[in-house]
ZAMARGU-4260 file (C-alpha; in steps of 0.2 Angstrom, whole numbers, plus 5000, padded with zeros to 4 digits):
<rodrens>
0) 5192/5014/4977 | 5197/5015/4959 | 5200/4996/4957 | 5180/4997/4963 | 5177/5012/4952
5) 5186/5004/4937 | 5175/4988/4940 | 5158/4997/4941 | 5164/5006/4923 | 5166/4990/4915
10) 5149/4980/4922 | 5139/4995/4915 | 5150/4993/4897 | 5145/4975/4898 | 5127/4979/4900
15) 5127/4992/4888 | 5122/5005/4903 | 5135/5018/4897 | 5124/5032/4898 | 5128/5035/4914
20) 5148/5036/4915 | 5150/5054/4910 | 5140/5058/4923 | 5151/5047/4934 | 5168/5057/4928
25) 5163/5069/4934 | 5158/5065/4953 | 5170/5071/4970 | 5178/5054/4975 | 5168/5052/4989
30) 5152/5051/4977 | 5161/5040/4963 | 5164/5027/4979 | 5144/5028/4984 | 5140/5027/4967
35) 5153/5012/4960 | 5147/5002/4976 | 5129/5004/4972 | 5132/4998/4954 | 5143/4981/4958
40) 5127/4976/4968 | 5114/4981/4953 | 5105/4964/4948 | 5106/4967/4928 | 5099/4953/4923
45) 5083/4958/4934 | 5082/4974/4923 | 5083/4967/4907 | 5067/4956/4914 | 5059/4971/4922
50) 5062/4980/4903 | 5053/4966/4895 | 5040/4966/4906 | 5035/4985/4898 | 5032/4979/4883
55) 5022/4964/4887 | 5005/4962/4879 | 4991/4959/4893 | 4977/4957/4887 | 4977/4937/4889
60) 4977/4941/4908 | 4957/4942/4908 | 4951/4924/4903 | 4939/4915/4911 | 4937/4928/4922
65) 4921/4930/4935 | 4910/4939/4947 | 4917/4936/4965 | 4904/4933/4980 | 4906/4944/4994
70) 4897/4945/5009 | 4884/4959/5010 | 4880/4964/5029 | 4864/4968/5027 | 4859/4950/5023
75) 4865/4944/5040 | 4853/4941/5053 | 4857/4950/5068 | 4863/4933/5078 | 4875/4931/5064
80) 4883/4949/5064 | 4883/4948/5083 | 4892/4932/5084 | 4904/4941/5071 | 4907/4955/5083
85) 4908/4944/5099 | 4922/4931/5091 | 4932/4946/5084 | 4933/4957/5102 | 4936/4940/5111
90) 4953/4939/5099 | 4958/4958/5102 | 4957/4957/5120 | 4967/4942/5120 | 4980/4951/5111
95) 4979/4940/5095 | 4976/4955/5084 | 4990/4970/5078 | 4988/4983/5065 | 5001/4988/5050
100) 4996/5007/5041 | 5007/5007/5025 | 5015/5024/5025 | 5028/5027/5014 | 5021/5039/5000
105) 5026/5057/5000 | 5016/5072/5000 | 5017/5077/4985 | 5002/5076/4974 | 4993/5085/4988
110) 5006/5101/4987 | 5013/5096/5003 | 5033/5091/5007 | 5035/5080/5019 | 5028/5061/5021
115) 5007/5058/5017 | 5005/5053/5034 | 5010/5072/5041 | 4998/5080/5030 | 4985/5090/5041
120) 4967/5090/5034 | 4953/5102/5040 | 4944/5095/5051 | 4937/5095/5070 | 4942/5110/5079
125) 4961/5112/5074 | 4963/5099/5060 | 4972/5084/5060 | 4987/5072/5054 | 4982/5059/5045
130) 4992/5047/5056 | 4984/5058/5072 | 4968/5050/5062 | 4973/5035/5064 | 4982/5034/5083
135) 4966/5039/5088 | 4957/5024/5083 | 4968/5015/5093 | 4966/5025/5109 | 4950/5023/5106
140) 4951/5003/5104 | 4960/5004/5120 | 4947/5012/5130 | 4934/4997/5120 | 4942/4982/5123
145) 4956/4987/5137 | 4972/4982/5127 | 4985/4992/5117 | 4983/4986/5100 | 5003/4984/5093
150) 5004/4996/5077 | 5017/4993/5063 | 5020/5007/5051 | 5028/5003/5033 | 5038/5020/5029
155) 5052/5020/5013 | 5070/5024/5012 | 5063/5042/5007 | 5053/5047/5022 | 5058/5034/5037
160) 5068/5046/5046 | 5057/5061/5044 | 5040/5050/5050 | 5049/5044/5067 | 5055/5063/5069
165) 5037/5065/5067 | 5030/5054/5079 | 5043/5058/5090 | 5041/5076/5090 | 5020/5073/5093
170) 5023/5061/5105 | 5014/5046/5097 | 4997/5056/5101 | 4997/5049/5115 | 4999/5030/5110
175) 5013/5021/5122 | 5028/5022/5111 | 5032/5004/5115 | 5018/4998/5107 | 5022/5009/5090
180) 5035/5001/5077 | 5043/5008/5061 | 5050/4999/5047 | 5056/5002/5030 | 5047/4996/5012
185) 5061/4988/4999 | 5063/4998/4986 | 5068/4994/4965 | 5078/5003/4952 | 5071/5014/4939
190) 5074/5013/4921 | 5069/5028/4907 | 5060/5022/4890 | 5076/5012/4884 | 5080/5002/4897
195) 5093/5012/4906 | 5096/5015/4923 | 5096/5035/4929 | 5104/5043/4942 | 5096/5057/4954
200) 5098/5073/4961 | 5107/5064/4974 | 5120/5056/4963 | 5115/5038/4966 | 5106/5027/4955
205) 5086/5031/4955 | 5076/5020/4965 | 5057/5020/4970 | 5048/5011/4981 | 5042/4994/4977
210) 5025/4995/4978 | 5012/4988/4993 | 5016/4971/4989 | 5034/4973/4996 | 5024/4972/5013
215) 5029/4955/5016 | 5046/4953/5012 | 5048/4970/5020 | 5042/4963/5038 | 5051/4947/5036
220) 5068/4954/5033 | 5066/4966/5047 | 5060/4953/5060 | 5044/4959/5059 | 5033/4941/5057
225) 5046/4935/5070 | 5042/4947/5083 | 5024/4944/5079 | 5024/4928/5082 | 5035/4929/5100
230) 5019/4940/5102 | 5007/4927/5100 | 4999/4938/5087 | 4990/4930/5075 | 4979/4941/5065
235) 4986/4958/5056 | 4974/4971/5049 | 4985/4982/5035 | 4978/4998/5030 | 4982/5015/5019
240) 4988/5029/5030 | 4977/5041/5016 | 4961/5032/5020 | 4950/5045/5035 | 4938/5032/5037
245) 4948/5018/5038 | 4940/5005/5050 | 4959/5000/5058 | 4948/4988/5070 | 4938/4981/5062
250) 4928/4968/5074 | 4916/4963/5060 | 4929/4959/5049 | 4940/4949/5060 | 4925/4938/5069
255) 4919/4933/5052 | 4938/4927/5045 | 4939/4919/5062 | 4922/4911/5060 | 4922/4905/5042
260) 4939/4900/5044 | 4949/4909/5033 | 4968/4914/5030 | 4964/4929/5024 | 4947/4943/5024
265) 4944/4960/5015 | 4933/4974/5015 | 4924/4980/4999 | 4914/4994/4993 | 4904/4994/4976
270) 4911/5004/4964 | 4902/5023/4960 | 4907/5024/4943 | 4913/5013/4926 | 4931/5018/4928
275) 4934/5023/4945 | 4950/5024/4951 | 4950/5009/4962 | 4954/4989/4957 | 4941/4977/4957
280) 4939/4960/4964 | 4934/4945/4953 | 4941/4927/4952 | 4949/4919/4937 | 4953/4901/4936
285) 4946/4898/4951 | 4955/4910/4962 | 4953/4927/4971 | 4961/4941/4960 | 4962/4960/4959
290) 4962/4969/4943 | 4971/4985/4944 | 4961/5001/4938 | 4976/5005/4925 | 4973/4987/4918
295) 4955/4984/4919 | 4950/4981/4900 | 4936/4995/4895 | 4922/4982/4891 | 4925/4970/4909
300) 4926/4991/4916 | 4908/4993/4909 | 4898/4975/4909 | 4882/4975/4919 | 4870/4963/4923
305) 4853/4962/4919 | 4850/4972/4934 | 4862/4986/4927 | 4873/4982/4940 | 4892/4983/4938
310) 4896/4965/4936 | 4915/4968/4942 | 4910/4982/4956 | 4917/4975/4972 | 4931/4987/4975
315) 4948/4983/4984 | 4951/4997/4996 | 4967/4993/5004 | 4954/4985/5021 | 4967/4968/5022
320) 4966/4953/5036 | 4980/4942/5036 | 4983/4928/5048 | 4999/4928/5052 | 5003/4911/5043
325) 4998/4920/5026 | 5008/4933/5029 | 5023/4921/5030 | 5019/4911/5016 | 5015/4928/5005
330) 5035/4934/5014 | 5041/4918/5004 | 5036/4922/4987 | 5041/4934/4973 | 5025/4941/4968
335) 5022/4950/4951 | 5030/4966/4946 | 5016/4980/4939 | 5023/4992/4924 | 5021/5010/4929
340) 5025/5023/4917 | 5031/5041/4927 | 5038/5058/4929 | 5054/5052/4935 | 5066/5070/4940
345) 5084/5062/4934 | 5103/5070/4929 | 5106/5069/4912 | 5122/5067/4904 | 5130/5083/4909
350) 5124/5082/4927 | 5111/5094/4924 | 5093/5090/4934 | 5080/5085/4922 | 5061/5088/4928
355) 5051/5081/4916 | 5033/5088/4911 | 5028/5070/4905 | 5031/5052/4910 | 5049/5045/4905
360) 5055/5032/4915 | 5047/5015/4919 | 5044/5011/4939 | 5038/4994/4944 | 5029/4989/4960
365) 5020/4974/4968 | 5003/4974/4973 | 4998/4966/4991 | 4984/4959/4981 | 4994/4948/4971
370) 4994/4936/4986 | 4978/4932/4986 | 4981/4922/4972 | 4994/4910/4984 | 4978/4902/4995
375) 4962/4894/4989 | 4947/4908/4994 | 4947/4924/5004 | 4932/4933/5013 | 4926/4945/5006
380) 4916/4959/5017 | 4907/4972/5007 | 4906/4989/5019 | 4898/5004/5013 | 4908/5018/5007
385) 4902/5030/5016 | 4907/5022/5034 | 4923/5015/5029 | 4932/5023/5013 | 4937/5042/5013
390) 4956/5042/5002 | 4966/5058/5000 | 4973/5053/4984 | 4975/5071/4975 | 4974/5091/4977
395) 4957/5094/4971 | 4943/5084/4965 | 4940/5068/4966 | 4949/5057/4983 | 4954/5075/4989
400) 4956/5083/5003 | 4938/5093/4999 | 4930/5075/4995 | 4937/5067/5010 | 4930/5080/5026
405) 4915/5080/5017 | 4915/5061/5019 | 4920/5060/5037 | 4911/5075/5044 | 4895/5067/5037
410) 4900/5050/5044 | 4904/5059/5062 | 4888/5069/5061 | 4879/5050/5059 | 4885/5044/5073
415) 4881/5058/5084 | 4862/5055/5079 | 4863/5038/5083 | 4871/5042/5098 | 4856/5056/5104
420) 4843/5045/5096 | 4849/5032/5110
</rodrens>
């Protein structure tokens, strides 16, 4: 152990990570060990990369960008959206479709401890759990289409445990366990304003989540492609577990990627604002990309056309199709890292916890976007916001919990005139 200790002292002299060690002298030997074998596997040079990349200049990333095409429902006849609909129940009841709900965010911003996914939001008669939301779209697909629809949820090394307790303790909602499979987001170090790495309330070196992105190399190193494919599976629908009016089966969607013959389909909704908080479709260099909202220049953010239409207002709602032979090739590359500045809770140098008012440490993150870039075209299926897009993002105000039952119960009260008017 001190040999190892010794080691882990020396590698972060090398690095000039030293900020760290008093806090290190300080530890019980069973901490010092956890915390010495966490360092000797630190990739350093990867952080010096990841501290460059916060003060890269991006502004060259928007050239020879333009508007994206997408495919707007209500200029389909009815044959075609029919045909759509036919080709996509034919592949679910054939079991060629699954769902994956990415689920590893905490509570937090909403005031509440526990994983995002346990968070109870007023409505119906007693309120639900946002994954409850969810499970029950896929009882309901059941009862549709006569097959239980494999569902894969992406939790984090923060919340995992706490989520299958969850599900456990519910009883999947009445969704056959069998058909319900957790696995765990990789995760990245964090580094405060200087480049150095920080420890945490736990005594080990700060980590975060690494961003939606991770998806793919997530599944494929815990044998999740690979039991998908033993499966025959071949289509995979990945959703955000904070999104009420989330279409998890989403027939449209998955007869026309079928049908145009694409590797890989989305759902849009035009943006209500400038600078809502959502990124954007548009294709530069001939290939589909996202711009983040936290990157969108101001003048691309506000360009109409002569219309007065938002030229770049095809929003990217977390609604993703993958056929399973994207989701491999996208498991095979190292997408880009995103810069996030953040309120990072940290010890400092005398061990004492930090809780910062304003951001001080740099996390980085991929976004599942990113690998659209990897294949020639995608589809791109504009929905409308009020049947399919309902995020519980923050406490109050916009994409809140108020926002979002306002959203559904006027979406549920729809369908319930539809259905009388029939």
């Amino acid at each position: 152990m001190e040999k190892e200790y010794e080691q882990a002292v020396k590698i972060l002299k090398n690095n000039h990570q030293e900020t760290i060690i008093p806090i290190m002298e300080k530890l019980n030997e069973n901490k010092k060990e956890i915390l010495a074998e966490q360092i000797l596997n630190i990739d350093f040079k990867e952080i010096n990369f990841l501290y460059d990349k916060t003060k890269t200049d991006y502004s060259s990333n928007f050239e020879n960008i333009e508007k994206i095409k997408a495919i707007n429902p209500d200029d389909l006849s009815i044959q075609e959206i029919n045909e759509y609909l036919q080709i996509g129940k034919t592949a679910i009841t054939n079991g060629k479709f699954c769902v994956a709900i990415m689920a590893g965010g905490q509570g937090s911003r909403l005031g509440h401890d526990g994983p995002k996914g346990t968070f109870k939001i007023d409505i119906e008669e007693n309120g639900k759990y946002l994954f409850e939301l969810l499970i029950d779209k896929l009882r309901k697909a059941k009862k549709k289409y006569g097959v239980y629809i494999d569902c894969y949820i992406m939790t984090s090394e923060d919340n995992n445990e706490e989520t299958v307790k969850f599900f456990e303790k519910n009883k999947y909602f009445g969704y056959p366990k069998t058909h319900v499979k957790f696995f765990k987001q990789n995760s990245t170090l964090v580094i405060d304003k200087n480049g150095k790495i920080v420890i945490g309330e736990d005594y080990k070196i700060k980590t975060c989540s690494n961003g939606n992105g991770e998806i793919f190399s997530s599944m494929a190193k815990q044998g999740i492609i690979d039991e998908m494919k033993r499966k025959k599976i071949e289509w995979v629908f990945i959703g955000a577990v904070d999104n009420i009016l989330l279409q998890l089966v989403d027939t449209m969607l998955l007869g026309a990627a079928i049908k145009n013959k694409e590797m890989i389909a989305t759902r849009t909704v035009l943006k209500n604002a400038p600078h809502e908080n959502v990124g954007v479709f548009c294709k530069q260099n001939g290939k589909v990309k996202v711009i983040e909202y936290t990157e969108m220049p101001k003048k691309l953010a506000e360009e109409v056309n002569e219309k007065g239409e938002l030229v770049f207002g095809e929003a990217h709602i977390m609604c993703n199709l993958f056929n399973i032979e994207a989701l491999e090739k996208a498991s095979t590359k190292n997408l880009e890292y995103h810069v996030a500045y953040k309120k990072i809770t940290y010890l400092d140098e005398n061990g004492i916890l930090v809780r910062p008012t304003e951001p001080n440490c740099y996390k980085f993150e991929r976004f599942i976007f990113d690998a659209f870039t990897l294949f020639d075209n995608i589809l791109v299926l504009r929905g409308k916001r009020e049947e399919c897009f309902a995020p519980i993002k923050n406490a109050e105000g916009i994409d809140s919990p108020k926002t979002a039952k306002a959203l559904y119960e006027n979406y549920m009260n729809n369908i319930k005139n539809k259905n009388i008017k029939k």
